[in-house]
N, C-alpha and C positions, 0 to 999 in steps of 0.2 A: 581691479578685477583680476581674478584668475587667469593665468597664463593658460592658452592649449596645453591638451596633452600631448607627450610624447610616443612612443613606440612603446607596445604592451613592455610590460616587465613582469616580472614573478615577485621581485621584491624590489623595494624603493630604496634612495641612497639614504647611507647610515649620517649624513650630515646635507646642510641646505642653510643656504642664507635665506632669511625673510624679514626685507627690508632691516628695521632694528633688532631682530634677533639672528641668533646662529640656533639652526635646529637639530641637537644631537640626540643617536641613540640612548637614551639611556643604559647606563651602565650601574655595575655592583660599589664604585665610590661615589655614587651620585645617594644612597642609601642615605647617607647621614644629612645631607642638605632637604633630601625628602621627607625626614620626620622630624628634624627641626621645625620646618615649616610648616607643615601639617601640627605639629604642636601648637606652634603657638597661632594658629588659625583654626582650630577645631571650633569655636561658638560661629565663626563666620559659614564656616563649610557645612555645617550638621543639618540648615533651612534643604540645602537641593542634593546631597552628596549621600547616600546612604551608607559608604562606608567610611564615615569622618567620623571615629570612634578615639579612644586614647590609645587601643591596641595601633591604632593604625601610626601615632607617632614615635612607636618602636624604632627602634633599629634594626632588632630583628625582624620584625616585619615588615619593611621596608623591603631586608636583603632578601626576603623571600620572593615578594615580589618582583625584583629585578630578576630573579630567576626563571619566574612566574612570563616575564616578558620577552626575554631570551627564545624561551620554548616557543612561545607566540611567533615571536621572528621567524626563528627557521622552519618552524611549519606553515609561515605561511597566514597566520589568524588572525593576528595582528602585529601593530607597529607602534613602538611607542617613544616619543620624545621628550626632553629637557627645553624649556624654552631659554635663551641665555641672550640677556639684554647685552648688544657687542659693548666696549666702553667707551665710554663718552656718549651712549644714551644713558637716559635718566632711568637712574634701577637702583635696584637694592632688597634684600630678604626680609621678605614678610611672610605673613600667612595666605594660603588663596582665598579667591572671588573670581568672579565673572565665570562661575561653572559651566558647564555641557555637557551631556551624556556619558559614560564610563570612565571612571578616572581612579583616581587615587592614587597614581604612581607618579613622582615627580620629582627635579631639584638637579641640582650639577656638584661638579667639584671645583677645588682648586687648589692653591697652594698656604694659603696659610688663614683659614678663615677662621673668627670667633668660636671659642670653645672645640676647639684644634680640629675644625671643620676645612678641609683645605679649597682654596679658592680657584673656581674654575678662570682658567687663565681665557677663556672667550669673555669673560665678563662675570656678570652677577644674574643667578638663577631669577624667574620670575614666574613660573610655571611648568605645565607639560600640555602635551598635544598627541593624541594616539587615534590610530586609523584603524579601524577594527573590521575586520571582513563578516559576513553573514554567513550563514551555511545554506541558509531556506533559498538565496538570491544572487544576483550578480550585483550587489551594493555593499558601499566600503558607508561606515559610520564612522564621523569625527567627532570625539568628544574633549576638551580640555576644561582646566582649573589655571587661574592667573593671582599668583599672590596679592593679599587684598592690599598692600601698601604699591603695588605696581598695577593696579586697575585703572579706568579712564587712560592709558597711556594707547591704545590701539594694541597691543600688543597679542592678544586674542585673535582679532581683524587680522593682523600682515600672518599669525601664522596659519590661520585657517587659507585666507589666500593662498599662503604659499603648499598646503600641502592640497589645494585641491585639485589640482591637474595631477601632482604626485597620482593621489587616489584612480584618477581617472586613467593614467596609463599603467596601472595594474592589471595584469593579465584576466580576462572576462569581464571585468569590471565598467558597468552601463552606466554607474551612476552614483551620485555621492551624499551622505545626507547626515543632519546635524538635527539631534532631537532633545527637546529640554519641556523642563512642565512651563504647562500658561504662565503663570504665577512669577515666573524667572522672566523678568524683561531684561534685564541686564546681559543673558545668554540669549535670547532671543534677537535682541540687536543687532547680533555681530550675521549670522547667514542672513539678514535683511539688509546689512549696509553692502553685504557683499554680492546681491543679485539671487541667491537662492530662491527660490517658489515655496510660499507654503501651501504643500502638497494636500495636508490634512489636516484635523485635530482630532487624535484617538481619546477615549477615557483608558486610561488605565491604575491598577492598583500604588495607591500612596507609597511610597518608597521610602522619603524624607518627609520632615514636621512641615516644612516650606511651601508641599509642594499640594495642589488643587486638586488632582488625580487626571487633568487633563493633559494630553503628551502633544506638543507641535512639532509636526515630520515637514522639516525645512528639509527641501530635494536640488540638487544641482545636476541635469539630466533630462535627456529627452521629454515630455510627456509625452510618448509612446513612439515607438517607430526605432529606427536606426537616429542616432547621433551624426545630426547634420550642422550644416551651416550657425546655425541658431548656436550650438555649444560648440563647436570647432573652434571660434576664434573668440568666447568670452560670452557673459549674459549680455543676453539682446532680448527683445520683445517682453513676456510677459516676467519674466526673471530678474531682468533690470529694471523694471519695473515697480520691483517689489517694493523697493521703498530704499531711505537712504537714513536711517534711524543713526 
């Protein structure tokens, strides 16, 4: 389960263990491990991901959006991480899977990796994990992508765990939420094994070939009132509930 939150914050720390992973900011050498692997996972990602294009396994496009996240940071909009299997868990680069909402930015560095990719000395990339704030609300959106030869590993699960109190002590922030199409059970899974509510099911316009047009708004958060007992100290009652998929 999700740890409580801590004391409001304005921004969240640029690094976090969760469980097998180390969850870092993403930075501008993490670029080349991002479109590598977005290369060679574009037929997997293209069913839920709308922008899992060949532009996207650029380099340059990558660095752009490393920039693109930066900005995000210091204003405030959003937060974006590299997920990095520590060593001695089972990892290694592939292409992603196990999608969720907003993504496309991803991957780490290191020192001496294939096709003079240098090797993040925490380990071996496996994906990303980014916390996206609304403007309409006091709710923080988690979306990630987990390379498709490092799926089934939990590794989606420990990081969404870990960053959901993150989200939750974010300065205003009431509430945390994880949204994927019907059609995606494999993302659907992971805020059901972790105690989220599914608050809804929206129709909304087809984005990806994959995807039904129906949106599931998985919520971590009061339903309704002030943040009590119920989420201070983890999913209880109808949250925990939810299922254990």
């Amino acid at each position: 389960m999700p740890a409580s939150p801590a004391r409001p914050s304005a921004t969240p720390p640029e690094r976090l263990a969760a469980g097998p992973l180390v969850l870092r900011r993403v930075e501008a050498d993490d670029a080349a491990v991002i479109a590598a692997a977005v290369g060679a996972s574009l037929e997997h990602l293209r069913p839920w991901m709308p922008w899992a294009t060949p532009e996207a396994a650029d380099l340059r496009t990558q660095l752009a959006r490393v920039t693109e996240a930066d900005e995000l940071w210091e204003t405030g909009a959003g937060f974006i991480y590299v997920m990095i299997a520590r060593d001695g868990a089972p990892g290694g680069l592939s292409g992603p899977g196990g999608l969720s909402g907003p993504g496309g930015l991803s991957g780490p560095v290191g020192l001496s990796g294939p096709g003079g990719r240098r090797r993040d000395p925490d380990g071996e990339f496996v994906g990303t994990i980014g916390m996206h704030r609304r403007a309409i609300d006091d709710a923080v959106e988690i979306g990630y992508w987990i390379a498709a030869g490092q799926t089934r590993r939990g590794y989606a699960t420990a990081a969404a765990r870990a960053l959901t109190p993150v989200a939750l002590g974010l300065s205003g922030i009431r509430r945390v939420e994880i949204h994927c199409d019907e059609a995606n059970a494999a993302s659907a899974a992971i805020p059901r094994k972790l105690g989220y509510r599914l608050d809804r099911v929206e129709a909304h316009e087809r984005e990806a070939p994959g995807e039904r047009g129906r949106r599931m708004i998985w919520v971590w958060g009061p339903a309704g009132g002030d943040p009590g007992a119920e989420w201070s100290t983890g999913p209880t009652g109808r949250a925990a509930r939810a299922g254990a998929g």
